[in-house]
C-alpha positions in Angstrom: 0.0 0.0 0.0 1.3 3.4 -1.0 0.9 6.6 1.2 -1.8 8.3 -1.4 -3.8 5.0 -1.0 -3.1 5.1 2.8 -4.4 8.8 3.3 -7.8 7.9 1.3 -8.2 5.1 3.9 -7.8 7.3 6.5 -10.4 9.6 5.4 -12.6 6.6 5.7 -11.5 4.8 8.3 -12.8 7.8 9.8 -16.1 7.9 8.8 -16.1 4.3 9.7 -16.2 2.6 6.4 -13.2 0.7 6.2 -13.9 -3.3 5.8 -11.8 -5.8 8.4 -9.2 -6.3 5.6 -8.9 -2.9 4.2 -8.1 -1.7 8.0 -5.1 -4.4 8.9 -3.5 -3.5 5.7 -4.4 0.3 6.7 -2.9 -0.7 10.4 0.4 -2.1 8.9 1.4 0.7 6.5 0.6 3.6 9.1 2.7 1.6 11.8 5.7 1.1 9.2 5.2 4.9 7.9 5.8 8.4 9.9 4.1 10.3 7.2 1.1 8.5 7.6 1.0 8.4 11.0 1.5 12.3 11.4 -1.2 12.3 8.6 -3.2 10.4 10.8 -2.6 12.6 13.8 -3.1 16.0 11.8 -6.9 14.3 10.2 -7.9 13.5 14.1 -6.8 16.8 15.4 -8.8 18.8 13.1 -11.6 16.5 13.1 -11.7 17.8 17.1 -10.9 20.8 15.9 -14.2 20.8 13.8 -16.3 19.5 16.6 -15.3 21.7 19.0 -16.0 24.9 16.7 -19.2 23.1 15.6 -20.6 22.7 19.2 -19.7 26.9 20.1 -22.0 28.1 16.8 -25.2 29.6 18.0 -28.0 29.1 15.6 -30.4 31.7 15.4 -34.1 31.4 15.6 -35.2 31.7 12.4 -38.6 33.1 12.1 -36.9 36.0 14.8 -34.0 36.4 12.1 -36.5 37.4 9.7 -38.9 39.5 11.8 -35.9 41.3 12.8 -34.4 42.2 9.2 -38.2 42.8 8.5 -38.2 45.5 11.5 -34.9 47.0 10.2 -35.8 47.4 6.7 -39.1 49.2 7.8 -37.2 51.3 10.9 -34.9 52.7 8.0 -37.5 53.4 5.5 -37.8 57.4 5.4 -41.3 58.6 6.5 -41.8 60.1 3.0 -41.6 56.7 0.9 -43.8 55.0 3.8 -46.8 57.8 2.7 -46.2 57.5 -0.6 -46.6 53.9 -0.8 -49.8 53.5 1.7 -52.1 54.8 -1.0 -50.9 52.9 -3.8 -50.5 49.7 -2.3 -54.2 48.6 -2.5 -54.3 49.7 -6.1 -51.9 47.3 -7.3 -53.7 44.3 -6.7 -56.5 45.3 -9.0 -54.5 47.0 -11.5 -52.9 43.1 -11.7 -56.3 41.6 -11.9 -57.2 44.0 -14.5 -54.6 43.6 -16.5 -54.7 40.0 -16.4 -58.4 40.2 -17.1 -57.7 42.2 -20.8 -54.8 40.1 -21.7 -57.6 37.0 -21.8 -60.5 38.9 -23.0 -58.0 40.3 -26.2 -56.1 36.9 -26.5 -57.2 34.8 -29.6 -57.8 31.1 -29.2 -56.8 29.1 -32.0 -59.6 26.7 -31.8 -57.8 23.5 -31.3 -59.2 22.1 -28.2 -56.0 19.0 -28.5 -53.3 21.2 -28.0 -52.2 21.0 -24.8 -50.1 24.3 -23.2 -46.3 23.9 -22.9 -45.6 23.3 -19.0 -42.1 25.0 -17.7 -40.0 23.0 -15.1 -37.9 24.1 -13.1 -34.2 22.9 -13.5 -33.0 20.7 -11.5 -29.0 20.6 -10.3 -27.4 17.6 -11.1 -24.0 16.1 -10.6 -23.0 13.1 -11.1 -19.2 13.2 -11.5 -16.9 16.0 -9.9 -13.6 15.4 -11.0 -10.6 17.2 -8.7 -7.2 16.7 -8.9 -5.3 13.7 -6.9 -4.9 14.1 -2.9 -8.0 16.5 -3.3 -11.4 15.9 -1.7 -14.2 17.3 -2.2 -18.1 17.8 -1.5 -21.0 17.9 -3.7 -24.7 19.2 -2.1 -27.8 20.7 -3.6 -29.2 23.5 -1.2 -32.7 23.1 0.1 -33.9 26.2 0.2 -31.9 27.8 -3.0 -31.7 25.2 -5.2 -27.9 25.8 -6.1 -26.0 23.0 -6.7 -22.7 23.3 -4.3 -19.2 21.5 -5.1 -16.1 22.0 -2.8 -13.2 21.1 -3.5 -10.1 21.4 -1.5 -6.3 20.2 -2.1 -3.8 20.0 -0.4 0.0 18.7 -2.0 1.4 15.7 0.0 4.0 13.1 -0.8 3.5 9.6 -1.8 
């Protein structure tokens, strides 16, 4: 087993999802190897590392997060625009429904009841192969909420 090998195990091993056989061999070479075994040392520290930053983060309330931007953005408005608006904010609605009212009364319908309308879909993000360079790793996620597709990729240039 060579080191590059080694440190993919590694990464792994742990995640726990190294096989009995794949581990002895892992086992040997580290124990026969001081790069590996500082690698191994460096991966566990900053997988502490990572915990222990992960347990200090303070997630907010959402719905509070938002009523407070909300708040903000209205506490900065000048008192001028907030006037201005008041008036005209009931009249959009029906100017909406109104003009969605002529643009069906003045389209023309072509008569053929078979055609069925063209449906839009959204995109969807897809990955399936993210190729980095060798010792890299790297993460591939869609985001929930956005809908962006997210790769990371880091590297890092060790011997082998």
């Amino acid at each position: 087993m060579n080191c590059r090998a080694a440190q993919r195990l590694l990464s792994a091993d742990r995640d726990g999802a190294l096989a009995a056989p794949e581990r002895a061999g892992l086992d040997e070479h580290v124990q026969a190897c001081a790069e590996c075994r500082q690698f191994q040392v460096t991966l566990t520290e900053a997988a502490a590392d990572l915990q222990a930053a992960a347990a200090q983060v303070k997630v907010p309330d959402e719905e509070r997060a938002w009523q407070d931007i909300h708040r903000a953005i209205r506490a900065g408005r000048p008192a001028a625009t907030r006037s201005w608006w008041a008036p005209v904010r009931w009249a959009l609605p029906l100017g909406a429904a109104a003009a969605l009212a002529a643009v069906v009364a003045f389209v023309p319908t072509s008569g053929d009841d078979d055609a069925a309308p063209a449906t839009a879909t959204a995109p969807v993000a897809r990955a399936e192969f993210v190729e980095v360079p060798n010792n890299s790793s790297s993460v591939v996620y869609v985001d929930d909420k956005s809908g962006w597709l997210v790769v990371w990729a880091a590297s890092e240039a060790t011997g082998g």
